[in-house]
N, C-alpha and C positions, 0 to 999 in steps of 0.2 A: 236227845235231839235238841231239846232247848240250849243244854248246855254248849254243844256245838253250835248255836248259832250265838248266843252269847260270846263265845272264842271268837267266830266270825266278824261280830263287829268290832269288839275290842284292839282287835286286829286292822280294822279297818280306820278305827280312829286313832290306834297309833301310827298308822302310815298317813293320814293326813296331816296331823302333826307334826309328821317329820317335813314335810314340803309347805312352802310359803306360796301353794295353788298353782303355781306352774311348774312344779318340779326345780325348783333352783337351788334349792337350799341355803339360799344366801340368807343375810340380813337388810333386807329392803334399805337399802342405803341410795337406790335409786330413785327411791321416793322424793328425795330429798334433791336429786336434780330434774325429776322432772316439776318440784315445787317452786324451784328457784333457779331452773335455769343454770346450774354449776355443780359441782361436785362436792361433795360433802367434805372433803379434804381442804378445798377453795373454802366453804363454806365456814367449816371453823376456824381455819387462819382470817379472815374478815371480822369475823365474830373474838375472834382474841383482841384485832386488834384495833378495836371500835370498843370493847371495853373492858382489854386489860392493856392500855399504854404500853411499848417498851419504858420511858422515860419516867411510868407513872412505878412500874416496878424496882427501876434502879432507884428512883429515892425511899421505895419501901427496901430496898437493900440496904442503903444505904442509911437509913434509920437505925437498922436494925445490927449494923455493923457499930454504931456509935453505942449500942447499947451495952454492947460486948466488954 
């Protein structure tokens, strides 16, 4: 008897586990647009490029070419 309900929960708390509380299975990636307003896709293209330059990358390329 105990053992069966041990089974039971174990049971039970790997099936919460598996769902993110609504059944979605996602990776709450939504979180992130209702934090901000935008998609998390939008989100780190901003975030690249606010603080990884394209032009700040090509002179670390280009650094790195003169090294060669």
């Amino acid at each position: 008897m105990i053992d069966q309900r041990v089974n039971a929960a174990l049971a039970a708390r790997d099936a919460l586990r598996s769902t993110n509380g609504d059944d979605s299975h996602n990776s709450r990636t939504d979180r992130y647009e209702a934090a901000y307003g935008m998609s998390w896709k939008t989100f780190m293209k901003m975030m690249t490029e606010k603080y990884c330059p394209r032009n700040e990358i090509r002179k670390l390329e280009m650094k790195l070419w003169d090294l060669k």
